[in-house]
N, C-alpha and C positions, 0 to 999 in steps of 0.2 A: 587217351590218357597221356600220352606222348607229350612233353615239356611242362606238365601239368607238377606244378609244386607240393611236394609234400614234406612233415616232420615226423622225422626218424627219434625217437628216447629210446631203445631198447637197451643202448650202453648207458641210461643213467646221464647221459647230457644230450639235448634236445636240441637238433641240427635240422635244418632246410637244403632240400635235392630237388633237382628236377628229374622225374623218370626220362631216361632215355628209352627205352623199349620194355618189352614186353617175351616175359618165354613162351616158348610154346611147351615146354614144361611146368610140371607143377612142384610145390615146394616138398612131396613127398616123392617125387620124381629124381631134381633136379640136385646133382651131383658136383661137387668140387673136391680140390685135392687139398686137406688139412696141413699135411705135413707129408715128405715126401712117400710115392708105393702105396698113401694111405686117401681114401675118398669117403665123404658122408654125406648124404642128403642134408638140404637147407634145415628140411622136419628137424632131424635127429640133431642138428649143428645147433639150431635155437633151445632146442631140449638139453641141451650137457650144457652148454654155455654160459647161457641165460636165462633159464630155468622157465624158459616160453613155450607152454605146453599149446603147438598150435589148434585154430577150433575150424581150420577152414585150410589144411593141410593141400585141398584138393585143386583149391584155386593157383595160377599162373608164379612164378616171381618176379618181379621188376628188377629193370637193370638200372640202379643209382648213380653209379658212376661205372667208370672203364673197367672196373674187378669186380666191384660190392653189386649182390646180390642179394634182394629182402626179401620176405612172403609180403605178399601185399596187406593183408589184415594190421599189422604193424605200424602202414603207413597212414599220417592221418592228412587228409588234404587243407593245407595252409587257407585260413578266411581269408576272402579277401582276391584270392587269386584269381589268373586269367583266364579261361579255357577258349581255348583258339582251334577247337573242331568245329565241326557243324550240326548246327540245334536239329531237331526233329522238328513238325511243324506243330507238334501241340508243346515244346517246351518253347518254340518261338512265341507261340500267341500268348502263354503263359510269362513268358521275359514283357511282352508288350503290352501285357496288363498289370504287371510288376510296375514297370516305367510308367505307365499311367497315372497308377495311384500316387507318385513320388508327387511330394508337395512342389516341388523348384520346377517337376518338366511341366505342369498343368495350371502355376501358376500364372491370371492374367499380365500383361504386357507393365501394367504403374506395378501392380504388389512384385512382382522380378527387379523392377528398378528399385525400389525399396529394400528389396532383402540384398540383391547387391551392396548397394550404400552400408549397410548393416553387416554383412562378409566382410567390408573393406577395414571395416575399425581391428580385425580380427588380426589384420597382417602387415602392423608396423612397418608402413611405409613411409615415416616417419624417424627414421633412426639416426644416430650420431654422422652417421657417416655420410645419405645423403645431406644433410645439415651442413655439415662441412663442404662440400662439393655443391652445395646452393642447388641440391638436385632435389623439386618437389614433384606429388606428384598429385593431380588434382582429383578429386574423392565424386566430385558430381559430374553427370553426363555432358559431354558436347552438346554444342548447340551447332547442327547443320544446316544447312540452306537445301532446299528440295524441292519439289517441286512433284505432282502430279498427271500423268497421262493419262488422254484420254483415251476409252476403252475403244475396240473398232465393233461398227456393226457388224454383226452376225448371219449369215444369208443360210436361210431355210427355202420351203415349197409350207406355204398353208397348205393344212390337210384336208380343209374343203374348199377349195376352189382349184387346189395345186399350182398356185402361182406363187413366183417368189415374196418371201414375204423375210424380213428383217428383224433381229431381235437385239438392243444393247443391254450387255453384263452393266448390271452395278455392283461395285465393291466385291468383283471377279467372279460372279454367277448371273445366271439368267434361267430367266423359265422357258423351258421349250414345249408347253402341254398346245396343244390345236396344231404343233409342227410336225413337219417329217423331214426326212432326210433330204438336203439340196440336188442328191442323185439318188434315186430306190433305186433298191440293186433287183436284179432278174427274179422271176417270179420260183419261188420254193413249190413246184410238185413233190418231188422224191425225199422222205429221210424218215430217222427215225429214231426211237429214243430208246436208252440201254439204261436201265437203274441198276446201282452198284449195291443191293441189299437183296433180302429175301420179302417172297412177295407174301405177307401172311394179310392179320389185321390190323399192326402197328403197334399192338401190344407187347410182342413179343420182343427183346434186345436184338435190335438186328436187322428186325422185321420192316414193311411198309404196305398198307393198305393201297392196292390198284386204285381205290379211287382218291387217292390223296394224290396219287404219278398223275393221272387224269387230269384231275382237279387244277394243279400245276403245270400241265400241258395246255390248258385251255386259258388259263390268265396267261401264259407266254405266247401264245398264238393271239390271244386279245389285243396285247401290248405291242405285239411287232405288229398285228395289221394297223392298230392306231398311229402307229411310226410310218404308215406305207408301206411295209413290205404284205407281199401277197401272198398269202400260204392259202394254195389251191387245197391242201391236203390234212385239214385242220383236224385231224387226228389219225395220227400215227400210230405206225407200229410200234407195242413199249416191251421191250422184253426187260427180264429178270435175271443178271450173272450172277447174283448171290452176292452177300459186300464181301468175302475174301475171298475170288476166284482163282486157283491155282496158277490159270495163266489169263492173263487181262484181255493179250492181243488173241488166245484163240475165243475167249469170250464175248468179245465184238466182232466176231468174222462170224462165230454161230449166228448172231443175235442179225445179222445182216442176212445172210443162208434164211433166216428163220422168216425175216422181213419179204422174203419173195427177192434181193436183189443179187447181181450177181453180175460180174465184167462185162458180160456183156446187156443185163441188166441196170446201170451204176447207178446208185444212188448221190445226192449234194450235198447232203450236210446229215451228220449227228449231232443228239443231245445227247448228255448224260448226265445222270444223276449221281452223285459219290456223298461219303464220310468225306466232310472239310478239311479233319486230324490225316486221312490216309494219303499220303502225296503221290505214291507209288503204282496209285490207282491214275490220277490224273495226266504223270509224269509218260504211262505206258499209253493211254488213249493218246496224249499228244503228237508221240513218237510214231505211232501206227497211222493216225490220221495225217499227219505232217510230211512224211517219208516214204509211207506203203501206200496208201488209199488215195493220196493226192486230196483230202478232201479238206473243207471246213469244219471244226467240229466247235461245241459251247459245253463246257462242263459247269454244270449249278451244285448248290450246295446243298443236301438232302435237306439239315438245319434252316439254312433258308429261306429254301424255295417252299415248301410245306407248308401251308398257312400263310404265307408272305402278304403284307397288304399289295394296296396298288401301284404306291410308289415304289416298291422292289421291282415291280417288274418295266416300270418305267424308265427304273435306271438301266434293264438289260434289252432291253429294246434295242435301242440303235448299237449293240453290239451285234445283232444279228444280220444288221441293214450293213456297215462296213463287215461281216466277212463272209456275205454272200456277195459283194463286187459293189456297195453302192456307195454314198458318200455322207457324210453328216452336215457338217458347220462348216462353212465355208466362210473367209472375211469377205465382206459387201463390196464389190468393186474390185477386188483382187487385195493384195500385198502393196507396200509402196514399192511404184517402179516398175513391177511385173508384166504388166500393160507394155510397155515401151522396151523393154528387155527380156525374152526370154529366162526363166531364171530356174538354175535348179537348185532345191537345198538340201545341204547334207546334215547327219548327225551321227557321230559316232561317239563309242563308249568301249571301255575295256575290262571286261570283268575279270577277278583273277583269283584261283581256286582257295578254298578254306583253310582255315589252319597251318598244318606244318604241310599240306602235299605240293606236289612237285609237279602236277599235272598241270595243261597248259592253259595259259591263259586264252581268253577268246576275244578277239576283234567283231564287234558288229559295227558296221557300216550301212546307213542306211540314207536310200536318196529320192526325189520326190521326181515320180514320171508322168507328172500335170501340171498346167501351165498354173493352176491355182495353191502349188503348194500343200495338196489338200491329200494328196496320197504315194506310199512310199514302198519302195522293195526294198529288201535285205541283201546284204553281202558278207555273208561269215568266214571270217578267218583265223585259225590257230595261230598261236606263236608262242615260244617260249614259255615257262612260269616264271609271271613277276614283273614280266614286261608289259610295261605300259604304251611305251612309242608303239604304233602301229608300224610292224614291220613290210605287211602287203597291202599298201595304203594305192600305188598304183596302179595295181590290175581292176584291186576292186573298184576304184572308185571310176576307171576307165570302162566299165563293164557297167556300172550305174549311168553314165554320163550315154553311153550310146542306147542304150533302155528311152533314155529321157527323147532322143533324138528319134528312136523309132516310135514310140507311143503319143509323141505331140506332132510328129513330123516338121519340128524345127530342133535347129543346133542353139544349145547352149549360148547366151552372149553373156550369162552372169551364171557365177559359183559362189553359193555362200556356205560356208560351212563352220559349223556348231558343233564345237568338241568339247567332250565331259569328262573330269575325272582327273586333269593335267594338274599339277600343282606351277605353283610360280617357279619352281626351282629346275621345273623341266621344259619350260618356253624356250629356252637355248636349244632343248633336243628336237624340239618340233618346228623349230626355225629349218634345225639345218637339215630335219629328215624327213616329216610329215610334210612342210610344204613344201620342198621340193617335189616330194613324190607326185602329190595333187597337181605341178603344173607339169612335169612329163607327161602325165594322163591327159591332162587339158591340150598337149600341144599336139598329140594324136589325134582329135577331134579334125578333121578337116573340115576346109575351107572357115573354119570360124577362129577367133581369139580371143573368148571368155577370160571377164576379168572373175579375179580372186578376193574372196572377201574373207577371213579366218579368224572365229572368233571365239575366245575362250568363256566356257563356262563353269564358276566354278560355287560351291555351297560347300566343300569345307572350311570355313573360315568361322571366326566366333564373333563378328561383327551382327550387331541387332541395332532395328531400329525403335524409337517409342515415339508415340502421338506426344505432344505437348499440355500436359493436361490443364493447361490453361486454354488449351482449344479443343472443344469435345467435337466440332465438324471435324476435325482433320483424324477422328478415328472412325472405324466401323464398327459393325454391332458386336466384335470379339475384344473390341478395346485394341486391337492392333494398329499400325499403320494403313491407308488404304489401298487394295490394287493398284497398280501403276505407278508407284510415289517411285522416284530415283533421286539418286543423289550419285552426282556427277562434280562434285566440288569437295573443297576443305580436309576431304579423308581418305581422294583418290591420288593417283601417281603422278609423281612430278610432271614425267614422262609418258609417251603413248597416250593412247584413248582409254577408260578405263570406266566405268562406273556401277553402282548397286542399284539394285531392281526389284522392287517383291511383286510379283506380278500376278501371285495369289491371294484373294481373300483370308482371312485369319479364321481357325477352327478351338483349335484349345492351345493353350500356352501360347509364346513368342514367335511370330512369322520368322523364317529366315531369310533374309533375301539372297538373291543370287549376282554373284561377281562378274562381270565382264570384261573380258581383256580382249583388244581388239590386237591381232600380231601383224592383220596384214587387211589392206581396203585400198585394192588397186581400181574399185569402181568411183572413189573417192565418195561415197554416202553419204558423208559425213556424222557426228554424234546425232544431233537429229532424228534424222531418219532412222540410223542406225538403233537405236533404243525405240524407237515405235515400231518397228520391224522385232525385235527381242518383244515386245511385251503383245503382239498382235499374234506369234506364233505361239504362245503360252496359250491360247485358244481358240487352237485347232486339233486341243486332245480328243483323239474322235469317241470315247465312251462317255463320256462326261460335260455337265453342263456348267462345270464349274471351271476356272483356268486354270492353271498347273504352276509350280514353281518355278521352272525350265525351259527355253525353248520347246516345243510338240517334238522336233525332229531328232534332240538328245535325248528327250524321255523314251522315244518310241525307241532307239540307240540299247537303249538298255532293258528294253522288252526283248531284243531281239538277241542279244549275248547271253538273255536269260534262257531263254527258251532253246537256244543252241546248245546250251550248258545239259538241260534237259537230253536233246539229242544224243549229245555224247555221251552220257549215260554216265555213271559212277568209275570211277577210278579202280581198275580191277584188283591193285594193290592197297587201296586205299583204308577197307577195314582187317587188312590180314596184322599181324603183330610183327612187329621188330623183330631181327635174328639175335638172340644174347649174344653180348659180346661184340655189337656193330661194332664200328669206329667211325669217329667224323670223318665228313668225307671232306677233299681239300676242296677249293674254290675250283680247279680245273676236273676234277673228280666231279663237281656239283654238277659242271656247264658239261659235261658229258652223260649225265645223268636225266637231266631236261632234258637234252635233246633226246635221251633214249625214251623219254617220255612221251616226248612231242612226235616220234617216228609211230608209236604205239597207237596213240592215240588218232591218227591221221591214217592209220590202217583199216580203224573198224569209223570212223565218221562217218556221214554221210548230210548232204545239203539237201533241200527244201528245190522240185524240179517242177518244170509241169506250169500250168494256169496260176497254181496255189501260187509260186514264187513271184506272181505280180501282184497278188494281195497282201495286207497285213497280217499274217496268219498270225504271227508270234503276238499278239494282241490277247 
């Protein structure tokens, strides 16, 4: 509730506050001094006063400003307003079926061009003044020049004969059915599966029929042998933790005990079954498999998976083949250049805590330890709240770079690296801090002198593109733009290298492309190549058959700051309430505050050790 706006009328004129905190008193509790030697509860102050007989005396006061004190029932929250905590995950999927329904975010690519034009009449731009200043401003869309890339082949194993076999995206998907993975990963003997409900007949709220877990155990083992992975042990042990176990991690240690396994028995991989709404559930399996058990784990979705046809389990397929060690889609012939260059690529991202907290942001780094670009490890690091620049950009990324060097047993001769999340206003900070850091790292690397490629990737911007509808080739079947379309002229920077990419297929409403700014290309790539390498690693997202918006290597960047986020668990202060009476704290006050944050927080952390930390766990 903290900065959340409300309006106060109790004096008969109706004024807007933001709450600064919260009491830990109640307003039949909570005490001031009227007039000197003399104190009365909020209750009894609103009762003589303002004749406010309260109906909810019991609940907290809010603090209004620096003295004023209100019962909260009083306050009504202002329409319209911001709230800047963190959703739950059913009032998230609830917000994104909200936004769904909205006419503007769903509608196709011409009717958005249309109701624009239609918005524009609304905001006299038009007026005396530009008139005067001969300043107009044009109502219909640009006409750009663009051009189309083509997609790269796709390198699979036929799943009956297991030779490589080939597949090209059209219009940013492709079918992978008769394929398996370019690498199956080790053959699954041991695991075993833990459903997050009670086992009855499925009638019951809560409940789920054993043979519905079954049922769903055996379409998942279906679909990953049809993928090539080899599950010696195609029915498992399914235990039963109840769906609200008091404690999550000692219910997956029974459920293991219960399985016959044990340390020096280990088992490889868990399933689980959960409520989609319970995050806490997912959040605790991750953290215990990620951190204690070393292992792979797959959490499905009870809703789901339960009756699922066959294309569900299609699409979870090769999620089980990359996180037991193997490989999905690989580009046909390598990446351009990879061949002739050893190459690693990086992708980072900075994610940065909710609302008004103060806890720290997270750095994931993430860099590719095959020569195909095709698979990647994590490098997580804390730093400040708020901060964007990666502050331990050199160890990690020196720590990535010698990975690459023992797992292909060659040294780096190219760096390319995919950064998400930077706005244009902070290219100046990552000139002077990010890449520096990256070539310190680099010059540690002996006997080699890997060049530098740095390339920004950016999708907050409100730049759209539309098909020409006087040319129905040049769309696809969502009426969007097609895969691969850039635009490298007319709307990019005077300056540098710079241009726009949608390098996804269109699904519902306006594709958005994504911005590239290139800061540094000491291998001299040139734009070229440089944009078929951006639209070639958009599909190498390993679960999916479809391409992605963003480079593979930023997207996966941002699985892996998520799932750290995960790790680090909730902020211990995060739901306790304000001390009535705080005071702003000054700007040296704050940066001493962070940092008593960021000390805290790097107390109880803990990294991702062991085998696991050379796969894509956070996937």
């Amino acid at each position: 509730m903290k900065g959340l706006t409300v309006e106060l009328g109790h004096t008969g004129e109706k004024k807007k506050y933001k709450i600064r905190g919260i009491s830990r008193s109640s307003a039949s509790e909570y005490t001031f001094e009227v007039e000197p030697g003399k104190k009365e509860t909020i209750e009894r102050h609103f009762a003589k006063k303002y004749n406010i007989k309260l109906k909810a005396p019991y609940l907290p006061v809010i603090q209004v400003t620096a003295t004023n004190y209100v019962p909260m029932e009083i306050a009504s929250v202002v329409v319209g307003g911001t709230f800047f905590g963190k959703l739950s995950p059913r009032m998230d999927a609830d917000l994104v079926g909200e936004m769904m329904k909205s006419a503007f975010t769903t509608l196709k690519p011409q009717q958005r061009v249309e109701a624009i034009k239609e918005g524009l009449k609304y905001l006299r731009l038009r007026t005396p003044v530009f008139q005067h200043w001969n300043f107009d401003i044009d109502t219909n869309p640009m006409n750009v020049k663009a051009r189309v890339l083509p997609p790269p082949a796709l390198s699979y194993l036929d799943a009956r004969t297991n030779k490589p076999s080939t597949v090209t995206p059209n219009d940013g998907q492709w079918d992978a059915r008769g394929k398996k993975g370019s690498r199956v990963a080790p053959r699954l003997d041991k695991w075993l599966v833990v459903v997050f409900a009670d086992e009855g007949d499925g009638r019951a709220k809560g409940s789920v029929a054993k043979g519905a877990i079954q049922q769903a155990v055996s379409d998942y083992v279906k679909a990953a042998s049809q993928y090539g992975v080899n599950i010696s042990n195609r029915q498992p042990f399914i235990y039963f933790a109840g769906g609200h176990p008091p404690n999550v991690e000692q219910a997956v240690i029974a459920a293991t005990k219960a399985a016959g396994f044990s340390p020096a028995k280990p088992h490889q991989f868990i399933l689980t079954f959960s409520d989609k709404t319970n995050s806490s559930i997912y959040n605790a399996v991750k953290t215990l498999c990620d951190l204690k058990m070393g292992l792979p784990c797959e959490n499905l979705s009870l809703q789901k998976a339960l009756g699922a046809k066959p294309s569900y389990w299609s699409n979870v397929a090769p999620k089980i083949n990359f996180k037991l060690g193997g490989v999905n889609q690989t580009i046909d012939g390598d990446p351009p250049g990879f061949k002739q260059f050893p190459t690693i690529v990086f992708g980072a991202d900075v994610t940065h805590p909710a609302g008004f907290s103060m806890a720290p942001s997270i750095a994931a780094i993430i860099g590719s330890h095959d020569l195909r670009a095709a698979e990647y490890s994590a490098e997580i690091r804390l730093q400040l709240a708020r901060q964007e620049i990666i502050t331990d950009l050199e160890s990690a990324s020196l720590a990535l770079m010698m990975k690459f060097s023992r797992m292909t047993k060659q040294k780096p001769a190219r760096v390319i690296f995919f950064r998400d999340g930077v706005s244009e206003g902070q290219f100046d900070q990552v000139c002077n801090e990010e890449i520096p850091a990256l070539k310190r790292a680099m010059a540690q690397i002996p006997g080699t002198k890997p060049t530098l490629t740095y390339i920004i990737c950016g999708k907050r911007h409100h730049v759209r593109f539309f098909p020409n509808p006087n040319s129905p080739q040049d769309a696809d079947r969502s009426g969007n733009v097609k895969a691969g379309m850039c635009v490298d002229s007319d709307i990019t920077l005077p300056y540098g290298q710079d241009w726009y990419l949608v390098s996804h297929g269109g699904l519902l409403g306006t594709s958005r492309p994504c911005h590239y700014s290139v800061l540094v290309d000491e291998a001299k790539m040139g734009p070229d190549a440089l944009q078929a390498l951006c639209f070639y690693m958009a599909h190498l997202y390993p679960r999916s058959t479809r391409s992605v918006s963003i480079p593979t290597p930023a997207y996966l960047a941002h699985h892996a700051a998520t799932r750290a986020r995960i790790h680090l668990g909730p902020d211990p202060d995060e739901d306790n309430v304000s001390s009535v009476g705080e005071k702003k704290k000054t700007r040296d006050e704050m940066e001493e505050y962070k940092q008593e944050k960021l000390q805290q927080a790097l107390g109880r952390f803990r990294t991702v050790t062991g085998p696991l930390a050379d796969t894509m766990y956070y996937m």
